[in-house]
Phi, psi and omega in degrees: 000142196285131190328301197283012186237114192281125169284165164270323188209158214199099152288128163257150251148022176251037158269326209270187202217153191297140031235027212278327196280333175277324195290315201293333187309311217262352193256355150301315208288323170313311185275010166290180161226155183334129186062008156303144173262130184225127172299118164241137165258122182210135181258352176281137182247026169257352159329316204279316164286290186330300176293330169284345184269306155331285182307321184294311176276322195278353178080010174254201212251073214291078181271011160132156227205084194223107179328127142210227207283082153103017127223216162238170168277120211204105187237113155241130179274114207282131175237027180213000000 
């Protein structure tokens, strides 16, 4: 994840299995406010589709989809 960019808040979510790593993305997000950053760690790599598709339908702000050491990075911005 690029230095600038601060989460507000950061699910680990690599115990869980599709769909629990989208599900916990979506109930931060209810409890976010507007221009919050939400983290997700997830080792399911149906994560990796589910959640940029999830962001994508809901009208927010995808800020990467990022590989790392044995799971993903999953960064989102809430703009609605």
């Amino acid at each position: 994840m690029s230095e600038e960019i601060k989460p507000t808040k950061i699910i680990d979510a690599r115990g869980s299995y599709c769909p629990g790593p989208l599900m916990e993305l979506i109930k931060a997000y209810k409890q976010a406010k507007i221009g919050d950053i939400i983290s997700v760690y997830s080792g399911d790599s149906g994560t990796k589709i589910d959640a940029p598709a999830w962001v994508k339908k809901s009208g927010n702000e995808l800020l990467g989809v990022f590989d790392r050491d044995g799971y993903f990075e999953i960064v989102v911005k809430k703009t609605r």
